[in-house]
C-alpha positions as CSV (number, residue, x, y, z in Angstrom):
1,X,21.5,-13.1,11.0
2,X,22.0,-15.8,8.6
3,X,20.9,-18.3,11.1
4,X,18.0,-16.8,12.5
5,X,16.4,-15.9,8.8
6,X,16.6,-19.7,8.2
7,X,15.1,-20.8,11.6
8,X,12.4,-18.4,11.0
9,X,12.0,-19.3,7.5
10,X,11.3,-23.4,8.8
11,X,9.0,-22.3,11.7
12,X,6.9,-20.1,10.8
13,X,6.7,-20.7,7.0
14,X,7.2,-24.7,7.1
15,X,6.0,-25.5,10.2
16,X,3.6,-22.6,10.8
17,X,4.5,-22.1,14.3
18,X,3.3,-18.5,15.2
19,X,4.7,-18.4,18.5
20,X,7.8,-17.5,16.5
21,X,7.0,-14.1,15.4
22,X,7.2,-12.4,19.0
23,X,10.4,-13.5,19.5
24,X,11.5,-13.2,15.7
25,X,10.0,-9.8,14.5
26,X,10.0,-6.2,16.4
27,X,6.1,-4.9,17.3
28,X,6.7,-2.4,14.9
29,X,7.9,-4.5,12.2
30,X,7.1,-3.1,8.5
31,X,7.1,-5.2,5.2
32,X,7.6,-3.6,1.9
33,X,6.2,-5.0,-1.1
34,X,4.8,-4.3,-4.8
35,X,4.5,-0.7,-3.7
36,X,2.8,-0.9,-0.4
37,X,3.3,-1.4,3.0
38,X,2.0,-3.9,5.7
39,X,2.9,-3.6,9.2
40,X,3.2,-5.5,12.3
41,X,2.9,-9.0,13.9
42,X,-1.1,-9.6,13.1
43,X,0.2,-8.8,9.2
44,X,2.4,-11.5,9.9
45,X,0.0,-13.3,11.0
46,X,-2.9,-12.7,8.8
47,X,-0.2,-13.4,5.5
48,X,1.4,-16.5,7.3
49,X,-2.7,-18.4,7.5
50,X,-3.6,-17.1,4.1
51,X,-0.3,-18.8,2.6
52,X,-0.4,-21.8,4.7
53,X,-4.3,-22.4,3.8
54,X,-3.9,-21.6,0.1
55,X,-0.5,-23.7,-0.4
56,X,-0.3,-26.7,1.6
57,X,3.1,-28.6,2.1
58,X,5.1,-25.9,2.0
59,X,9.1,-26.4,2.1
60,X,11.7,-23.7,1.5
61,X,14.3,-25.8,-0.3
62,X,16.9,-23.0,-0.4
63,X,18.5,-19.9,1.6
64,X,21.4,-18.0,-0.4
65,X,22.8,-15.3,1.4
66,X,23.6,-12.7,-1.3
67,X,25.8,-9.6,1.2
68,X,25.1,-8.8,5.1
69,X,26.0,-6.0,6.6
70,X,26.1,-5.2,10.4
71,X,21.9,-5.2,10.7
72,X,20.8,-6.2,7.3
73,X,21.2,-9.4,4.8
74,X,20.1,-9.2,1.4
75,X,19.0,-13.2,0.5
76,X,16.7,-15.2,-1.5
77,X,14.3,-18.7,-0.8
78,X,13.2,-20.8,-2.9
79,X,9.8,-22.2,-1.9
80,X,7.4,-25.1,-3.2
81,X,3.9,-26.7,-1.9
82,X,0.8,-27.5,-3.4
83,X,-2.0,-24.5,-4.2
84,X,-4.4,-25.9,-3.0
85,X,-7.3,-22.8,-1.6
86,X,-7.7,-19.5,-3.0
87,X,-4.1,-17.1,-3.1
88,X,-4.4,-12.9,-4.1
89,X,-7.8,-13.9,-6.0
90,X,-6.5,-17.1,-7.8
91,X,-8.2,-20.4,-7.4
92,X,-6.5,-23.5,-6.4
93,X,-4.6,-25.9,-9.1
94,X,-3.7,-28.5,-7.2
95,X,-0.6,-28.6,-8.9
96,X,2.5,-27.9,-7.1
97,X,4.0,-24.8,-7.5
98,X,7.6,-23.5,-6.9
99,X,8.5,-19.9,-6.4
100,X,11.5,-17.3,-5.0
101,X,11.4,-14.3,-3.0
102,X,14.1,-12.0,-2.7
103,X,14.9,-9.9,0.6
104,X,16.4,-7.2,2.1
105,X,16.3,-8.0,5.8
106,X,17.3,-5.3,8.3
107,X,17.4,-6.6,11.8
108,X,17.3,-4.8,14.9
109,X,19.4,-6.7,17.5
110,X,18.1,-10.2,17.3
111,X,15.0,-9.7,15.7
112,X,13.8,-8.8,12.4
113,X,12.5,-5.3,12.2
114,X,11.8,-4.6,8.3
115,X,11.9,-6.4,5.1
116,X,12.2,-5.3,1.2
117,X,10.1,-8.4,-0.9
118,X,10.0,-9.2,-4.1
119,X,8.5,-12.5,-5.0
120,X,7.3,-15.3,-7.7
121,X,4.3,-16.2,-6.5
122,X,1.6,-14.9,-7.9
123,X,3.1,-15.3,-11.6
124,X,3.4,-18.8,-10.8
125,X,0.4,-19.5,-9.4
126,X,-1.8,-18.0,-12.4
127,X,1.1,-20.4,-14.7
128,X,-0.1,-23.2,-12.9
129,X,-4.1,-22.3,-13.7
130,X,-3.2,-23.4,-17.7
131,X,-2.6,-27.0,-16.3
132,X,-5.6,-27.5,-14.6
């Protein structure tokens, strides 16, 4: 698990290849985070342009692996890239900006079927509008 969570970490979020999601995620793959839920591969999709359009650059620097079980690792990455386009309603810095998500993962065989997110982002990114 530990393995696949980082390759799909450097292609889809890194590299932005999309081709890894239907081998990476289940059809029915949910996503849990502030309170909602999102579902399935075009959420993955639709989140994985929006990021990659609003933060150019984008490197995760750091995996730790925090406890696995048989079909779920609980993790955290540490991301960085430069905001450069509109993110959740805040305008681009151009400053580079550094943030952590943490994840419960819960695979089904070799692919990821639901995560638990909490992440940095948008705090950081409205830090980063003072420094304009």
């Amino acid at each position: 698990m530990e393995e696949q969570i980082r390759y799909i970490s450097d292609e889809l979020l890194q590299k932005g290849n999309l081709d890894v999601i239907e081998t990476g995620f289940t059809h029915d793959y949910k996503a849990h985070a502030e309170g909602k839920l999102f579902t399935g591969h075009e959420f993955i999709i639709k989140f994985t342009k929006q990021l990659r359009t609003a933060i150019t650059n984008i490197k995760v620097t750091d995996i730790q692996v925090f406890a696995t079980t048989e079909n779920t690792i609980t993790h955290q990455r540490k991301l960085e890239g430069i905001h450069t386009g509109n993110m959740m309603g805040i305008p681009a810095s151009g400053n580079k900006v550094v943030w952590y998500e943490m994840l419960v993962t819960r695979f089904e065989g070799e692919r990821i079927a639901e995560d638990w997110l909490l992440s940095t982002l948008a705090g950081e990114l409205l830090l980063k509008q003072s420094k304009k």
